[in-house]
Structures are given as structure tokens and as C-alpha cells.
C-alpha positions in Angstrom: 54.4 -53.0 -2.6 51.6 -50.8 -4.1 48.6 -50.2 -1.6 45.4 -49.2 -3.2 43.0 -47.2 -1.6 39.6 -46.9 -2.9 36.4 -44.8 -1.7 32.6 -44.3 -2.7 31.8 -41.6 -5.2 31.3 -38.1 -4.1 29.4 -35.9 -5.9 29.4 -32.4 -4.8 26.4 -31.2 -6.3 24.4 -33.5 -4.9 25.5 -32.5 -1.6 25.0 -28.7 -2.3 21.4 -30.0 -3.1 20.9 -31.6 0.1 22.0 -28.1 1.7 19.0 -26.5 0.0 20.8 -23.5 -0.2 18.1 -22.1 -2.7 16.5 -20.9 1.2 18.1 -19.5 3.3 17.0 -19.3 7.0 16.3 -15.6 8.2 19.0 -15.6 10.9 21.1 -15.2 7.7 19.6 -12.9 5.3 21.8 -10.1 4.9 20.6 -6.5 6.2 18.1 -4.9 4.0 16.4 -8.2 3.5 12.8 -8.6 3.7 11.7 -11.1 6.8 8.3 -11.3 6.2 5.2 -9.4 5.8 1.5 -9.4 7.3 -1.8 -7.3 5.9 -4.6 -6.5 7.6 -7.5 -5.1 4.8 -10.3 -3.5 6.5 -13.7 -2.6 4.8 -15.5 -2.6 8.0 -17.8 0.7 8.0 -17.2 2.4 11.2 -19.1 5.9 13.2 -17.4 7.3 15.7 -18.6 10.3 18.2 -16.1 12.3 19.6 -13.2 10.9 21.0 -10.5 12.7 23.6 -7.9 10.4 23.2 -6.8 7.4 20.7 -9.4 5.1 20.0 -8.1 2.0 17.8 -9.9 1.7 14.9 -8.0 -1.5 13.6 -5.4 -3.6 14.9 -2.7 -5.8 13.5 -0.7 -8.8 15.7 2.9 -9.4 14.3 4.9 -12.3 15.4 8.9 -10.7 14.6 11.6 -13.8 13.5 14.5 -11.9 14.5 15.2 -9.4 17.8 17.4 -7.3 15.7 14.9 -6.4 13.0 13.1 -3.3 12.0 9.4 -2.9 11.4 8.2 -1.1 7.9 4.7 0.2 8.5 2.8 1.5 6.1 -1.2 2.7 6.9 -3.9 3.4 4.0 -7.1 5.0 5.5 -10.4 5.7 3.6 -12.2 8.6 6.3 -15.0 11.3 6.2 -16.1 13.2 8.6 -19.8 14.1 9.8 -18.9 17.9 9.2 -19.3 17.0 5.0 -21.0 19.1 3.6 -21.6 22.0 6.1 -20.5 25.3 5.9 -17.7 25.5 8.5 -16.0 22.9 9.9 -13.5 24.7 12.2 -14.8 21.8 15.1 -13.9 18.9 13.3 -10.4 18.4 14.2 -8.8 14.8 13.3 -5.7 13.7 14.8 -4.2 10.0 13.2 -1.7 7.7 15.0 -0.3 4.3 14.9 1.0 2.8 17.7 2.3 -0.4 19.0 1.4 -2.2 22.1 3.8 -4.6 23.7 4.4 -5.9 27.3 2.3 -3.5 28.7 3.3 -0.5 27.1 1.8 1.6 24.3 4.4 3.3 22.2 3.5 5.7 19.4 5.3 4.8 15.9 5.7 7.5 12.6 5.3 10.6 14.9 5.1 14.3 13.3 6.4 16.5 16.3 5.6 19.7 14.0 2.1 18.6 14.5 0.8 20.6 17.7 -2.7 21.8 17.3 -5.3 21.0 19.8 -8.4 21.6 20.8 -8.2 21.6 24.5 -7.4 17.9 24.5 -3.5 17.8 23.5 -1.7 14.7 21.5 1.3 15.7 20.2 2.0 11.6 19.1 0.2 11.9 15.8 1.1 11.9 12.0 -1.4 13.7 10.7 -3.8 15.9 12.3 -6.4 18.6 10.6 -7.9 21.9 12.3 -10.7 21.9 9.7 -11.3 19.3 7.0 -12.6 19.7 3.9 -15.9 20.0 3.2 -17.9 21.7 0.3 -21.5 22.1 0.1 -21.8 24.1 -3.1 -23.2 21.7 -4.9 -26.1 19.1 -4.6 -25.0 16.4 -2.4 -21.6 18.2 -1.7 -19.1 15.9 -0.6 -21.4 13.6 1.8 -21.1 10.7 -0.9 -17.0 11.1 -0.3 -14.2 9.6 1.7 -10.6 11.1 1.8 -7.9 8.6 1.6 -4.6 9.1 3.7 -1.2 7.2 3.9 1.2 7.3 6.3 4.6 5.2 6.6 6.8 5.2 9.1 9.9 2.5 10.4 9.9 1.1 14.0 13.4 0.6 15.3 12.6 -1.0 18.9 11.1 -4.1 19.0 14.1 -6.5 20.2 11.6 -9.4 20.9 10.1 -12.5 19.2 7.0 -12.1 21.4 3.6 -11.0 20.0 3.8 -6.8 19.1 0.2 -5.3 17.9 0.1 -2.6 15.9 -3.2 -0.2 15.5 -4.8 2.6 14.1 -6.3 5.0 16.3 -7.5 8.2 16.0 -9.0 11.5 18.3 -11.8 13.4 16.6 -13.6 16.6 17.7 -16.4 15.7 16.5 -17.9 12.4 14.4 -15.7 10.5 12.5 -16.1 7.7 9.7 -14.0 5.0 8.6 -14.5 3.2 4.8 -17.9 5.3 4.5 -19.5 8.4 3.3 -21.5 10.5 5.6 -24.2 9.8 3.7 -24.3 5.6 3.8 -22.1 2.5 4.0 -22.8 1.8 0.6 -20.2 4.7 -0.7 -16.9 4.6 1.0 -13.3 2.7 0.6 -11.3 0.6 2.3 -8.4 0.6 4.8 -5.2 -1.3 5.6 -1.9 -1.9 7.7 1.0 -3.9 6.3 4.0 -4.9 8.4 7.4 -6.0 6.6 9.7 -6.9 8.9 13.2 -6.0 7.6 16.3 -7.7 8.3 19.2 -4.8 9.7 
């Protein structure tokens, strides 16, 4: 006696479809892979006075997917100084940083340890710093209608949460300090930015 057995259709791509495999979630993306990424672009014109210790200029909140991640930061800064355009500017020291703030605690991120001038108020947790900044006033108007871009990138390898991280830009300055404008007005200047890629390891 012959029994026949009979069954619906399967059709395997279709089911490969329904996997949507074409995405995959970021708990599997293999190391190397980018997670996300955020921007922060800043034209705010800023004027600082002096300031002894890091003062945040901008600030970015990232949200990581995965504890095991890294963080790729990478800071653009348009700056002058109120120095431009005078003869010496051997009291204008700038010292950068970026730094992350999470739980409570303020870590510094991209640090230059080579970097150890001071000027009576020591920070050794920059990435760039300057004992005298340019500044020419040989010609009409010098460099007061000028900003100096700067770029630093550096990788955080500590953040092991999911929980909110914020990331700024902070600087100490000597003397007065200006952010996406000219000494001279707001109406000559740049722009600024932070960009966070969180990268699968």
C-alpha cells in the first residue's frame, strides 16, 4: 500500500525576505562597524574673559546602543583671540579639551600629555594648548577680521553604558577668547562642530 504524503509550498526566498536580513540589528554588526552618529554644528558667536579652568563652550548628549562600543570624536573649532592684532601676545595662552561627563564624573578624552605649559593655573588634560598665538599687526586691520580653525580627534574606549554620556568643548584662556568670530565683529568668523560615531568593537 502506497501512502502519500503531501505539504504546502515552501519557498525559501520568501522566508529570507521575511528575515529582512538586508538590516541587521547593531548587537550583530561585526567590529569595525559604524553604530551611529550624532552632530552638533555650532555658529553661535561666543566672548569669553579669562577663564582658570574648563569652561564648555558646546555640548553634545549621546545615547550609545551597545556597552562594548567605542566612541570616534572628532572636534572642528573656528577661535580668535582678543590679543589679534597687538604686538605681543605672550598672555594669551589657550588650552583646548574635550571631555565627557557621565554619572557624576568628568573625564577628559584625546589628551596630549607632552602638553605642559601653564601660566600659574596648571591643566595638563588638554590637546592643544598655545603660549602665544598668532597675531600680526603689520598691516591695516591685521588679523582682527580672522579666526583660526583647529581639529582634534581622538577615540573614547570607556563608556560601557547605554545611559546618556555628554560630550563638550571646553577651554581655559589667559586672557579673552572668541568662538565662530573675529575680534573685530560677529559678522566675520566660522563655525564649530562635534561629531560622535559610535563604533562597533
Amino acid at each position: 500500500m502506497t501512502i502519500r504524503i503531501s505539504k504546502p509550498a515552501f519557498n525559501l526566498r520568501d522566508k529570507i525576505s521575511e528575515l529582512d536580513t538586508d538590516r541587521l540589528s547593531h548587537e550583530k554588526l561585526p567590529s569595525g562597524s559604524i553604530i551611529q552618529q550624532q552632530r552638533l554644528y555650532d555658529t553661535t558667536a561666543q566672548t569669553l574673559g579669562a577663564k582658570t579652568s574648563p569652561y564648555a563652550l558646546f555640548t553634545i548628549n549621546f545615547y550609545p546602543k551597545r556597552v562594548d562600543s567605542y566612541m570616534h570624536i572628532s572636534t572642528h573649532v573656528s577661535w580668535a583671540h582678543t590679543g589679534m592684532g597687538t604686538d605681543d601676545t605672550d598672555h594669551y595662552d589657550v588650552f583646548m579639551f574635550t571631555r565627557r561627563h557621565h554619572d557624576g564624573v568628568t573625564s577628559y578624552i584625546g589628551v596630549n600629555s607632552n602638553l605642559t605649559r601653564s601660566w600659574g593655573h596648571t591643566n595638563n588634560n588638554a590637546w592643544y594648548k598655545t603660549d602665544v598665538p598668532p597675531s600680526n599687526d603689520a598691516v591695516t586691520h591685521g588679523w582682527a577680521y580672522f579666526t583660526m580653525p583647529v581639529t582634534n580627534e581622538s577615540i573614547d574606549k570607556t563608556p560601557h553604558t547605554l545611559s546618556m554620556i555628554q560630550y563638550d568643548y571646553s577651554v581655559m584662556c589667559q586672557n579673552g577668547f572668541y568662538l565662530n568670530r573675529s575680534k573685530h565683529n560677529t559678522t566675520n568668523g566660522g563655525a564649530s562642530s562635534i561629531t560622535i560615531t559610535e563604533i562597533a568593537f
